[in-house]
ROSE-4610 file (N, C-alpha, C; in Angstrom, 1 decimal, always signed):
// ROSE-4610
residu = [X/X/X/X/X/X/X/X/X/X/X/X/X/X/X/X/X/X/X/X/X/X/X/X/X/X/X/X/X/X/X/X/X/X/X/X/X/X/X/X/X/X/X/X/X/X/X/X/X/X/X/X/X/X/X/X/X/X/X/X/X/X/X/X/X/X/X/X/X/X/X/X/X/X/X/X/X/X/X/X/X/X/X/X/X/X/X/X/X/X/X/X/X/X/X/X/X/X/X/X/X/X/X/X/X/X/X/X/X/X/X/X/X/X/X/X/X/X/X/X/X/X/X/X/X/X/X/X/X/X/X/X/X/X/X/X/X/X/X/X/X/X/X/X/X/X/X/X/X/X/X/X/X/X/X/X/X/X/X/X/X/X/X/X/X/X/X/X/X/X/X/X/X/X/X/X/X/X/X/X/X/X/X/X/X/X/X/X/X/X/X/X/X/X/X/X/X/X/X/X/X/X/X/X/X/X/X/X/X/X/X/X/X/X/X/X/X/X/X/X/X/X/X/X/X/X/X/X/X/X/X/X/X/X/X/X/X/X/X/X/X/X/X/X/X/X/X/X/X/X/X/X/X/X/X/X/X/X/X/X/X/X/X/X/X/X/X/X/X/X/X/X/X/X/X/X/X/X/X/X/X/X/X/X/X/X/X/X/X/X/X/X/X/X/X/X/X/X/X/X/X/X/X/X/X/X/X/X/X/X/X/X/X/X/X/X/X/X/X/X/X/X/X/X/X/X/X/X/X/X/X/X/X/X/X/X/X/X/X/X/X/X/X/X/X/X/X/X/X/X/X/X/X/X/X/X/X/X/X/X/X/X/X/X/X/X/X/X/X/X/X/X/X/X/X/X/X/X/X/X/X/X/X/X/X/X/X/X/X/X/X/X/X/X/X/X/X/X/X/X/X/X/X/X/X/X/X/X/X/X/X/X/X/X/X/X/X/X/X/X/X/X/X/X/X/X/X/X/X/X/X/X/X/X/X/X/X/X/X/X/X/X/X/X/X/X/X/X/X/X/X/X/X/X/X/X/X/X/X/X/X/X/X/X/X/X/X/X/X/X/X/X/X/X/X/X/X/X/X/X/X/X/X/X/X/X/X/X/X/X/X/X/X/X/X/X/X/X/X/X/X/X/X/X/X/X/X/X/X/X/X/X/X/X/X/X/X/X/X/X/X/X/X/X/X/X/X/X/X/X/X/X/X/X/X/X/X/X/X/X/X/X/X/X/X/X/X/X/X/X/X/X/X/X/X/X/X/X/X/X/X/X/X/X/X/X/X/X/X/X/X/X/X/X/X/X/X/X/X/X/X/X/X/X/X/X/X/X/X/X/X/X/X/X/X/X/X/X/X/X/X/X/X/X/X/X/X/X/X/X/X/X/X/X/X/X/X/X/X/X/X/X/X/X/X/X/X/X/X/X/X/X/X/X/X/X/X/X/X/X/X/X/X/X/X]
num = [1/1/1/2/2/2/3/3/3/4/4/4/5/5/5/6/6/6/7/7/7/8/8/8/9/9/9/10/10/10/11/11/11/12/12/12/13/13/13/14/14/14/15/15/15/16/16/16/17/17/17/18/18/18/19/19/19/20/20/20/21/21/21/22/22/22/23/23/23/24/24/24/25/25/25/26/26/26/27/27/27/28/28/28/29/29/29/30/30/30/31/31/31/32/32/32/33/33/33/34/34/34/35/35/35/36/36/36/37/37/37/38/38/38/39/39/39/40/40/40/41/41/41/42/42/42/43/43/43/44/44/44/45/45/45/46/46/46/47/47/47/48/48/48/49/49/49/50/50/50/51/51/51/52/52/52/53/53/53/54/54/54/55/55/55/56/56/56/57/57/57/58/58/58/59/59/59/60/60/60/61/61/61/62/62/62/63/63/63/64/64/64/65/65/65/66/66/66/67/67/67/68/68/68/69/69/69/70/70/70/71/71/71/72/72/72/73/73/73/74/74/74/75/75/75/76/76/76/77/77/77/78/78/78/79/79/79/80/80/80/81/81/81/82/82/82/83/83/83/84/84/84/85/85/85/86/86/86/87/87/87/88/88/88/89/89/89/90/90/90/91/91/91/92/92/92/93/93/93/94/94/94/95/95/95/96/96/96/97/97/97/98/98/98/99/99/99/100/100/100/101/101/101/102/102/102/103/103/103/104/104/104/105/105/105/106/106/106/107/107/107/108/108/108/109/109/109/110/110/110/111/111/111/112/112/112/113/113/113/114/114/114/115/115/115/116/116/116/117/117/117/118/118/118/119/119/119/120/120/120/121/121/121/122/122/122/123/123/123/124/124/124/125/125/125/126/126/126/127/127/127/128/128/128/129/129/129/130/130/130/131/131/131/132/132/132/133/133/133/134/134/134/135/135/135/136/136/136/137/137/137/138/138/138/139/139/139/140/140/140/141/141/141/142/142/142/143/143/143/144/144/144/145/145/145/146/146/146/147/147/147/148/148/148/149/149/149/150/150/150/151/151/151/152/152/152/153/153/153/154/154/154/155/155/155/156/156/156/157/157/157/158/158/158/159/159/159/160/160/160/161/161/161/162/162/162/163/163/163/164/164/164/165/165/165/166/166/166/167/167/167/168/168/168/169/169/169/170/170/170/171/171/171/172/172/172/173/173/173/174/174/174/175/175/175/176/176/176/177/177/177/178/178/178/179/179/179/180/180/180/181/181/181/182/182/182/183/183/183/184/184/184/185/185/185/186/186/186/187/187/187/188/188/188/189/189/189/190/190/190/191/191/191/192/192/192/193/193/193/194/194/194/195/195/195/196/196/196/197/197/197/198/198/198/199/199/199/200/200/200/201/201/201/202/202/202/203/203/203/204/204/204/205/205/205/206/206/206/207/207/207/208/208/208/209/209/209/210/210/210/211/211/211/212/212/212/213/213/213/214/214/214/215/215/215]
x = [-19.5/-18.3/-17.9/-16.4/-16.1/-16.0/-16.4/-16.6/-15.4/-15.7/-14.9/-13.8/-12.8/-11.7/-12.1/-11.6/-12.0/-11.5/-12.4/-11.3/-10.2/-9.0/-8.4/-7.7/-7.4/-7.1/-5.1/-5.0/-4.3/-2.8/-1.7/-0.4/-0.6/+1.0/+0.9/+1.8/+2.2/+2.9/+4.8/+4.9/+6.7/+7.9/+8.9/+10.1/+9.5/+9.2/+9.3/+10.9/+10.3/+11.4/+12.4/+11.2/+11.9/+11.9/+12.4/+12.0/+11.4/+10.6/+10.0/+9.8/+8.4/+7.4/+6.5/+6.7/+5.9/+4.9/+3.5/+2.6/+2.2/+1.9/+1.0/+0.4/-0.6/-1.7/-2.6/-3.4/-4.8/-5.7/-6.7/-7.6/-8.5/-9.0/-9.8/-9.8/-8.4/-8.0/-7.8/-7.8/-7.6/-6.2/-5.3/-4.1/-4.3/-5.2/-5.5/-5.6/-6.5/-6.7/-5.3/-4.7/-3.3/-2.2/-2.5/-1.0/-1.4/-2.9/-3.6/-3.4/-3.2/-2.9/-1.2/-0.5/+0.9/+1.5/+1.0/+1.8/+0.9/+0.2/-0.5/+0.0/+0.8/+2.0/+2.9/+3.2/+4.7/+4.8/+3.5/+3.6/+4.5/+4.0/+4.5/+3.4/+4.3/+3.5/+3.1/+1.4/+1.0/+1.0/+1.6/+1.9/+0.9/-0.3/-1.4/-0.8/-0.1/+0.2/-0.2/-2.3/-2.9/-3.0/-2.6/-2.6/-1.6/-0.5/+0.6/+0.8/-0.6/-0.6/-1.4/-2.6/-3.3/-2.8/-1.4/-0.5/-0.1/+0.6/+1.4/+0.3/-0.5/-1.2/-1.7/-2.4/-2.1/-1.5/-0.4/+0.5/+1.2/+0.7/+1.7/-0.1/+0.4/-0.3/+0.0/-1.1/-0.4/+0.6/+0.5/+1.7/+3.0/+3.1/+4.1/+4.5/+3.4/+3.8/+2.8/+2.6/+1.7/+1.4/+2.7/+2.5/+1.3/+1.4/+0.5/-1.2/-1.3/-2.5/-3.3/-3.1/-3.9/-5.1/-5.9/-7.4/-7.9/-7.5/-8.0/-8.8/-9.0/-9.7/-10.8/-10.3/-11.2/-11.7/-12.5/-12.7/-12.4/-12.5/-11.8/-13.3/-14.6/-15.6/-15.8/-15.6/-15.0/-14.3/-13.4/-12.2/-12.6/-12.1/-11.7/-11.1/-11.5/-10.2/-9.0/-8.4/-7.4/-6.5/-7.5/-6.6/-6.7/-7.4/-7.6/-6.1/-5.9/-5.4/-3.5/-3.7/-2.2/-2.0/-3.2/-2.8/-2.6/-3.4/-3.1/-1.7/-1.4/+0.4/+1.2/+1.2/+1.6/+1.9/+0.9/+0.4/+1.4/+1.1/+2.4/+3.9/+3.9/+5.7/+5.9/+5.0/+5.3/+5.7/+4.9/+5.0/+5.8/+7.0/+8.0/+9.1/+9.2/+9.9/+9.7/+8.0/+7.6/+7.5/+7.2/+7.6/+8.9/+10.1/+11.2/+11.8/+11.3/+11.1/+10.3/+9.5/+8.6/+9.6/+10.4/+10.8/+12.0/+12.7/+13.7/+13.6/+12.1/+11.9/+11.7/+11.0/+10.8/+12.5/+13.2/+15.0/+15.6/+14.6/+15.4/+14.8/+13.9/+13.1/+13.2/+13.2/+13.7/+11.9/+10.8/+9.7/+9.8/+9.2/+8.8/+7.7/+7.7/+6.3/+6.0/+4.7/+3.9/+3.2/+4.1/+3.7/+2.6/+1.2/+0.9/+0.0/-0.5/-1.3/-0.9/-2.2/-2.3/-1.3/-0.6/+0.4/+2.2/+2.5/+3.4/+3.6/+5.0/+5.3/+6.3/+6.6/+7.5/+9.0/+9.1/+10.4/+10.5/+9.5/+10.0/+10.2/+9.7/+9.9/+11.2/+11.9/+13.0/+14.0/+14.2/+14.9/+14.9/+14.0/+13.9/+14.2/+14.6/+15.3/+16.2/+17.2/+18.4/+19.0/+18.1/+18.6/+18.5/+18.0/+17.5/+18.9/+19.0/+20.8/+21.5/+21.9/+23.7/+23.3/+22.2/+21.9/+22.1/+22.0/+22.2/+20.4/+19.7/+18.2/+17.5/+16.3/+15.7/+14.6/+14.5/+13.4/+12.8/+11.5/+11.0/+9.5/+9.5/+8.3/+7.3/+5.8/+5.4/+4.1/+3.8/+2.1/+1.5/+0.0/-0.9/-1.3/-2.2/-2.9/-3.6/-4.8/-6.5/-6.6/-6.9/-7.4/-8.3/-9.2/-10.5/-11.6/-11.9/-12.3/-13.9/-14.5/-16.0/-15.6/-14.6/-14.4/-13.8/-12.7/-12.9/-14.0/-15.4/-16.3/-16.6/-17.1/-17.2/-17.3/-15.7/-15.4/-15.3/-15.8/-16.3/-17.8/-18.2/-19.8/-19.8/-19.4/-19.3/-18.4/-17.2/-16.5/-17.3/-17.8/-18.8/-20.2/-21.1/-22.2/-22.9/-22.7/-24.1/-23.1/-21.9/-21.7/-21.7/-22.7/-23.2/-22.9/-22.7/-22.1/-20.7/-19.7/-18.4/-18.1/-18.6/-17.6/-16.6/-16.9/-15.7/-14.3/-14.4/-13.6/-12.8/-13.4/-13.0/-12.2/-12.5/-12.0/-11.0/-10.2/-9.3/-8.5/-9.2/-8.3/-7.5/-8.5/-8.1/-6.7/-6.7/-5.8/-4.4/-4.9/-3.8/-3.1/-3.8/-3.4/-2.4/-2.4/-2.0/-0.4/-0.3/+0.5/+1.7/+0.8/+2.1/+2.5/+1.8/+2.2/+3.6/+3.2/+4.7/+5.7/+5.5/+6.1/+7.3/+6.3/+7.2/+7.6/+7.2/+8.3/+9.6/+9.2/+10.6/+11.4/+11.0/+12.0/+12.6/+11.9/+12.3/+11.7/+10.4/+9.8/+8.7/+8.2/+7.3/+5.9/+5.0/+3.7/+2.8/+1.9/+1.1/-0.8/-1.2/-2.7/-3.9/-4.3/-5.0/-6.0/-6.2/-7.3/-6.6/-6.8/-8.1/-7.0/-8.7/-8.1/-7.8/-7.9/-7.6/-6.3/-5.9/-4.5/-3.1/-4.1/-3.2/-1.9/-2.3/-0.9/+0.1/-0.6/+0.8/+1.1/+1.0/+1.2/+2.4/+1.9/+2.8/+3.9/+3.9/+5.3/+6.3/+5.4/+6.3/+6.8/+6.3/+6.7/+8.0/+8.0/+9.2/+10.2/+10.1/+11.0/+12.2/+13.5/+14.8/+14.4/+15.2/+15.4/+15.9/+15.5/+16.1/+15.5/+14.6/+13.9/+12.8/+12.0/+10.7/+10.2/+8.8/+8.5/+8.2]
y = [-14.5/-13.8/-13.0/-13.2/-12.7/-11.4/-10.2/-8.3/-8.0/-8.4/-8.6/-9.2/-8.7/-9.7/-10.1/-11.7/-12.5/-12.2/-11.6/-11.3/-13.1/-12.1/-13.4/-12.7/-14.0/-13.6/-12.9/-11.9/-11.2/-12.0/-11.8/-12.0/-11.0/-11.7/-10.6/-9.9/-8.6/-7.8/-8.5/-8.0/-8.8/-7.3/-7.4/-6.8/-6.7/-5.9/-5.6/-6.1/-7.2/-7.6/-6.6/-5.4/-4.2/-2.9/-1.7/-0.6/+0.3/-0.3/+0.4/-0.5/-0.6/-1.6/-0.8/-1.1/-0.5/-1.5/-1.3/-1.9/-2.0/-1.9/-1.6/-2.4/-1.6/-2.4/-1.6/-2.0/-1.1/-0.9/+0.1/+0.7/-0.6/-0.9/-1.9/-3.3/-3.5/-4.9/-5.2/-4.2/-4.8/-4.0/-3.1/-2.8/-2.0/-1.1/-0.1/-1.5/-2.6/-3.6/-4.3/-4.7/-5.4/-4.6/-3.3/-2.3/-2.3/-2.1/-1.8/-3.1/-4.7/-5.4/-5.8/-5.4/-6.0/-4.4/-3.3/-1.8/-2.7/-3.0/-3.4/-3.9/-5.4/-6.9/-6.1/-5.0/-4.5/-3.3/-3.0/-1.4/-0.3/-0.6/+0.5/+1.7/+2.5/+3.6/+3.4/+3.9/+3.7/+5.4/+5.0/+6.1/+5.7/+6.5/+6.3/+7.3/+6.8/+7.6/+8.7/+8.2/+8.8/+10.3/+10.2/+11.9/+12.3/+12.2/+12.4/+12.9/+12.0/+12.7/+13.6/+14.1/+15.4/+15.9/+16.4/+17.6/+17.9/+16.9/+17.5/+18.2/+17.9/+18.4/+19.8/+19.9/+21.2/+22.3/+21.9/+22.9/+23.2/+22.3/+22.5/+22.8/+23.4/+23.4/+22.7/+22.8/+21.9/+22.7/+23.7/+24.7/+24.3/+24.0/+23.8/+22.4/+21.2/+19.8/+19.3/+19.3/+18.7/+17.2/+16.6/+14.9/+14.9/+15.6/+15.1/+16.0/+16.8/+17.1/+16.6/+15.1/+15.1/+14.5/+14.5/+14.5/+15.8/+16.8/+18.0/+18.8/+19.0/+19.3/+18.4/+16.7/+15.9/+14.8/+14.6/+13.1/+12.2/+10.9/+10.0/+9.5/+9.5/+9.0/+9.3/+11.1/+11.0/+9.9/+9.6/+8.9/+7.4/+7.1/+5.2/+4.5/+3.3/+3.1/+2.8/+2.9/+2.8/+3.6/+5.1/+6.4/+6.7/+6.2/+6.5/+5.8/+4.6/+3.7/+4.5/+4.9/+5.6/+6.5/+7.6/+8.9/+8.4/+7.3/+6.4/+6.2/+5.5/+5.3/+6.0/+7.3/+8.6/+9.4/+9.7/+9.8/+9.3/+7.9/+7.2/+7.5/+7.0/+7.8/+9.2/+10.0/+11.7/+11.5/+10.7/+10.9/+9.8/+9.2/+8.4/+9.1/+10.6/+11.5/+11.0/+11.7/+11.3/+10.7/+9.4/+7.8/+8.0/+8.4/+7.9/+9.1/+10.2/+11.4/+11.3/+10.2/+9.6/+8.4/+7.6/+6.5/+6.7/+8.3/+8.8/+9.2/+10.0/+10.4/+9.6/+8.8/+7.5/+6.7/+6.6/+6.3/+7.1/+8.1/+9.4/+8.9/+8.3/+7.5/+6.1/+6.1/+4.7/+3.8/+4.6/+3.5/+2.8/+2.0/+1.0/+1.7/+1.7/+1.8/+1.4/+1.5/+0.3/+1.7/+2.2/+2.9/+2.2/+2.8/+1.6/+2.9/+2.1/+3.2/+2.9/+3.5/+3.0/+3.3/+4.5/+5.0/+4.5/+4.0/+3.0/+2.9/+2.9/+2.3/+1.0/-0.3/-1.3/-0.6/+0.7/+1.2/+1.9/+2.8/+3.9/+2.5/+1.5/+0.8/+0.3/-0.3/-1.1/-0.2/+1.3/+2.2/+2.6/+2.6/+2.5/+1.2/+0.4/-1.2/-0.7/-0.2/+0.0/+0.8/+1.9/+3.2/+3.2/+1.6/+1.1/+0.7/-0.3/-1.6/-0.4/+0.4/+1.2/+2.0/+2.6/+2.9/+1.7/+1.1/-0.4/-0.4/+0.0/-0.4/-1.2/-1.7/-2.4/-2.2/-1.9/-1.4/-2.7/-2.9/-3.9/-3.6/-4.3/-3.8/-5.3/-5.2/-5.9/-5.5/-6.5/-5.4/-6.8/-6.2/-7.2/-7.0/-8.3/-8.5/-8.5/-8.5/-9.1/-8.2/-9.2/-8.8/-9.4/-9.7/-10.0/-8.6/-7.5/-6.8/-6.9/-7.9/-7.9/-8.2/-8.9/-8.9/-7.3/-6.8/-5.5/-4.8/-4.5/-3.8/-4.4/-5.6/-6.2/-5.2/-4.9/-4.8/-2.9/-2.4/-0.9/-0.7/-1.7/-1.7/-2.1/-2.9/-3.2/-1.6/-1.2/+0.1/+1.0/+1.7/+2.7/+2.3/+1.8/+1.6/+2.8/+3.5/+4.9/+5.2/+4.3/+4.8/+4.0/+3.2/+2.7/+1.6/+0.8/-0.7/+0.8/+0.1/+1.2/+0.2/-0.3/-1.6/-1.0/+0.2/+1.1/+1.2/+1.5/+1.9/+0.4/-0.3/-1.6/-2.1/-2.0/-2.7/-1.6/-0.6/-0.1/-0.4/-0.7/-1.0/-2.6/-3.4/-4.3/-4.4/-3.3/-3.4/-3.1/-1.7/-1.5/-2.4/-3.4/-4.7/-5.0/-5.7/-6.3/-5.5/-4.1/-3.5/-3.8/-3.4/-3.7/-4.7/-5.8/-7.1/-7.1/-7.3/-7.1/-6.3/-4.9/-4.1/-5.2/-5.3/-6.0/-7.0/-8.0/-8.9/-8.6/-7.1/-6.9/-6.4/-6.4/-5.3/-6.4/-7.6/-9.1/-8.6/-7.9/-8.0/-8.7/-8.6/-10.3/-9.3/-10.3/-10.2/-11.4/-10.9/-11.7/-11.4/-12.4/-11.7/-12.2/-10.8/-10.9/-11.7/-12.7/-13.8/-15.0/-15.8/-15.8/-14.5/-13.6/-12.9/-13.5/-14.8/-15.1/-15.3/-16.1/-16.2/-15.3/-14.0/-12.8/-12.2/-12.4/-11.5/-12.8/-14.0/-14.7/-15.0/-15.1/-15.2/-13.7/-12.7/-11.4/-11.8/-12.5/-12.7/-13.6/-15.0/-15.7/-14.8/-14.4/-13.5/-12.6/-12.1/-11.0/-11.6/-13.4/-13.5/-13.8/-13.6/-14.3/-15.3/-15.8/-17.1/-18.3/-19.4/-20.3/-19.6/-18.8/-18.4/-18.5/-18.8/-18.8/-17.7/-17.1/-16.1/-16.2]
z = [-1.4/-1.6/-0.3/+0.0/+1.5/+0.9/+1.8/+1.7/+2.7/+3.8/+5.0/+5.6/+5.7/+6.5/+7.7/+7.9/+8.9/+10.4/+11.4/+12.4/+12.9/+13.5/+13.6/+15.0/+15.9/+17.3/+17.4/+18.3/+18.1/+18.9/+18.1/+19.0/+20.1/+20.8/+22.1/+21.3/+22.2/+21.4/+21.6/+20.4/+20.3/+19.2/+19.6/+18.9/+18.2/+16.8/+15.3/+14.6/+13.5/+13.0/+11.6/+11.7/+10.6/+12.0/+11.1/+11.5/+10.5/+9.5/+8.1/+8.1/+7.9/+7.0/+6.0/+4.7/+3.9/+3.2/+3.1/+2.5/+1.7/+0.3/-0.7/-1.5/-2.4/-3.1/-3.0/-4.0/-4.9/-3.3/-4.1/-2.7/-2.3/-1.1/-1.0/-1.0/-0.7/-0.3/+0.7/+2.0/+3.1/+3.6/+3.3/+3.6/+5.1/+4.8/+6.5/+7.7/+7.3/+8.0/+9.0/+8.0/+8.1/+8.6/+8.0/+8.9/+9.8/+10.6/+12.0/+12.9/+12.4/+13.1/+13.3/+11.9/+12.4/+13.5/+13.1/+14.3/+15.6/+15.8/+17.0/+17.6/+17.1/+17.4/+17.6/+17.2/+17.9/+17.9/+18.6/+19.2/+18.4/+16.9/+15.9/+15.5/+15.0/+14.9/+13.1/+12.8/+11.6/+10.7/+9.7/+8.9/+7.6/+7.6/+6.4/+5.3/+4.3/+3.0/+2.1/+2.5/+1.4/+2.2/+4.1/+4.3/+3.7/+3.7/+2.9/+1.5/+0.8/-0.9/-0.8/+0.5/+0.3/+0.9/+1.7/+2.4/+0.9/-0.1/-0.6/-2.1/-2.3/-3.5/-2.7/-1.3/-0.8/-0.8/-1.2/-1.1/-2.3/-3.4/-4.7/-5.4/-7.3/-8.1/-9.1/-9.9/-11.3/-12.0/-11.7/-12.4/-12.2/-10.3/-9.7/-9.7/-10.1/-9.8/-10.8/-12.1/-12.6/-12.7/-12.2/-12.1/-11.0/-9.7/-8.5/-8.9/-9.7/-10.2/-11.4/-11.7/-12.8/-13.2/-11.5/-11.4/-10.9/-11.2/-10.5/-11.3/-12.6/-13.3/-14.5/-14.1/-15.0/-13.8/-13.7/-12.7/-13.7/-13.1/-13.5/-13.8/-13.3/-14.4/-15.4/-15.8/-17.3/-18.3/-17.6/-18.6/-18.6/-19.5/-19.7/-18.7/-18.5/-17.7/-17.6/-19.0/-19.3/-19.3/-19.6/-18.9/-17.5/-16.8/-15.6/-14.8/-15.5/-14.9/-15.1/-16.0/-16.6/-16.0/-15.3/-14.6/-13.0/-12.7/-11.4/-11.0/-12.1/-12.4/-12.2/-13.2/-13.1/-11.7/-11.4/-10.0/-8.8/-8.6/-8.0/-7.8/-9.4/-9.5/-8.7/-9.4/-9.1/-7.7/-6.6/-5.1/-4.6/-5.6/-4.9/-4.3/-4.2/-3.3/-2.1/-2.0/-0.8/-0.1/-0.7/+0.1/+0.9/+0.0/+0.1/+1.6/+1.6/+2.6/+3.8/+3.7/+5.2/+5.4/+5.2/+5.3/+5.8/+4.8/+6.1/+7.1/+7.2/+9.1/+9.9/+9.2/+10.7/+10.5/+10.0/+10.3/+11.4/+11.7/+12.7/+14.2/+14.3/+15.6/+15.7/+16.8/+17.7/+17.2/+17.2/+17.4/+15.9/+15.6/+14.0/+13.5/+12.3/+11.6/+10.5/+10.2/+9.1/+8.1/+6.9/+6.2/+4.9/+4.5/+3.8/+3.2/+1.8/+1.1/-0.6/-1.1/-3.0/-3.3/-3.1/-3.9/-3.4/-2.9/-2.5/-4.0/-5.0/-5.9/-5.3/-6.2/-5.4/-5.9/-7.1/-7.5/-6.0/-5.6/-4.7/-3.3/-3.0/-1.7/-2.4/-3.3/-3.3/-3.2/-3.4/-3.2/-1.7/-1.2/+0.6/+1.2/+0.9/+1.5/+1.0/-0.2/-0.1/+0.4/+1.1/+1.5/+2.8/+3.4/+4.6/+5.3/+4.2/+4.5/+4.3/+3.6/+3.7/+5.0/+5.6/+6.9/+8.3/+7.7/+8.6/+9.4/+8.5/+9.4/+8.4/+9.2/+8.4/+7.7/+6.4/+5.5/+4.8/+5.2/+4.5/+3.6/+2.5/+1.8/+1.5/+1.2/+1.0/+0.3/-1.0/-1.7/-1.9/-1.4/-1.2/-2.4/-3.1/-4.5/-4.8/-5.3/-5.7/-7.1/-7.7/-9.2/-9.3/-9.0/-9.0/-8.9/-9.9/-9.6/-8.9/-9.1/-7.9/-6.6/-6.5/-5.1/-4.4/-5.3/-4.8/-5.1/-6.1/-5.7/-4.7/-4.3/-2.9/-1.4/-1.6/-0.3/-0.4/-1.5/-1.2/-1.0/-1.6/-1.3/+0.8/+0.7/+2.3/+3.1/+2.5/+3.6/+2.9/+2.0/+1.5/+1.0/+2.1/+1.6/+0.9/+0.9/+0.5/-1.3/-1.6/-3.2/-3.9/-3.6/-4.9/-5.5/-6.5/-7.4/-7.9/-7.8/-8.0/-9.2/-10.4/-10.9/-11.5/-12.1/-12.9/-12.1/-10.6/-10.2/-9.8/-9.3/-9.0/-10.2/-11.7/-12.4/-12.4/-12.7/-13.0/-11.4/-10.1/-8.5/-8.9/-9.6/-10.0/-11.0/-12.4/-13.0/-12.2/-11.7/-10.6/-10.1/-9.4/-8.9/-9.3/-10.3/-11.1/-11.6/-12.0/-12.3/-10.8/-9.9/-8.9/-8.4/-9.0/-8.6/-9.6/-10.9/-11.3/-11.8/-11.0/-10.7/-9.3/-8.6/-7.1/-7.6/-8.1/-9.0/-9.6/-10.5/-11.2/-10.1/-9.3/-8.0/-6.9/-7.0/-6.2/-4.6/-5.2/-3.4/-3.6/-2.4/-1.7/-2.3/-2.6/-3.1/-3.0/-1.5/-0.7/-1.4/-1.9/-1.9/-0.6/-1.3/-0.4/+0.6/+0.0/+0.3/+0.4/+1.6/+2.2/+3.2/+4.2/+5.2/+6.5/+6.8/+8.1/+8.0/+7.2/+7.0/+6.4/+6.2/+5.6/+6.3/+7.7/+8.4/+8.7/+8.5/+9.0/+7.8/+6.1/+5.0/+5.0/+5.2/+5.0/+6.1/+7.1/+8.3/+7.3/+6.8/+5.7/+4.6/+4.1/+3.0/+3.5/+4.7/+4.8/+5.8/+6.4/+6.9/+6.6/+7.1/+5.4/+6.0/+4.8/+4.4/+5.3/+6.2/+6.4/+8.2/+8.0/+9.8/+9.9/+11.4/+10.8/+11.7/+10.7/+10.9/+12.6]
């Protein structure tokens, strides 16, 4: 079972065909990986989301924001994963402000960037491609897949060796999966999975190039 993405040899660097690229998909599929190689191809700047959801839970309470607090007093190995998976969701939504609030600052700068991270909803990205076009820029989104939850414990056992067989969490990164897969369906954005990884960044170039061009 591959743990690892396959290294694969690098384009030279070229134009960025957006000015917003947003990434998403469950923890441990590979997204840090893939943002890190397509900002690389076109000397974009990488915006990691999940600093993003700890500025903003810093500064708010559950008093003040209880959608973005609702692992702060139970862990989630407490719960099912069925609730776990619901406050995951929850969670999400609460921080489609956000999304939508980094997507307009990088609109204010000339460089590209590759926004990517769990909480990416494909509601809050399809609302940023529209808010992209009446701006005349280009907002593009794309969420990577795997529902195979051993292969995501897999690949946390390989990035966090010292925590252990995670299957709990894997199976609810897994349902996640799944949830945004057709989430981005109902929203008509592209949904690339993740495997195999050699051929992942040029599968994501087909996926976001229009129609009738090649990537």
């Amino acid at each position: 079972m591959t743990t690892d993405p396959v290294p694969v040899r690098r384009r030279p660097v070229t134009a960025a065909p957006w000015d917003v690229l947003l990434v998403g998909g469950a923890s441990g599929i590979g997204k840090s990986r893939v943002a890190e190689r397509l900002a690389a191809e076109h000397r974009a700047f990488v915006v990691e989301f999940d600093d993003v959801v700890e500025a903003v839970q810093a500064i708010t309470t559950a008093e003040q924001h209880q959608g973005l607090h609702h692992f702060d007093t139970v862990s989630d190995a407490d719960l099912p994963a069925d609730r776990v998976l619901d406050l995951q969701i929850a969670t999400a939504r609460a921080l489609e402000p956000a999304v939508l609030g980094v997507v307009r600052n990088r609109l204010t700068v000339d460089v590209p960037a590759v926004v990517e991270g769990d909480y990416l909803t494909p509601a809050a990205a399809a609302r940023a491609v529209r808010e992209g076009e009446r701006a005349g820029r280009r907002v593009r989104a794309v969420f990577l897949h795997e529902g195979d939850a051993r292969q995501i414990a897999a690949n946390y056992a390989s990035r966090e060796p010292g925590g252990g067989v995670q299957t709990e969490r894997a199976e609810v990164g897994a349902a996640y999966a799944r949830w945004l897969s057709r989430e981005a369906a109902r929203h008509g954005l592209p949904v690339v999975d993740a495997r195999p990884w050699d051929t992942l960044v040029a599968r994501i170039r087909l996926a976001l190039a229009p129609p009738g061009t090649s990537p």
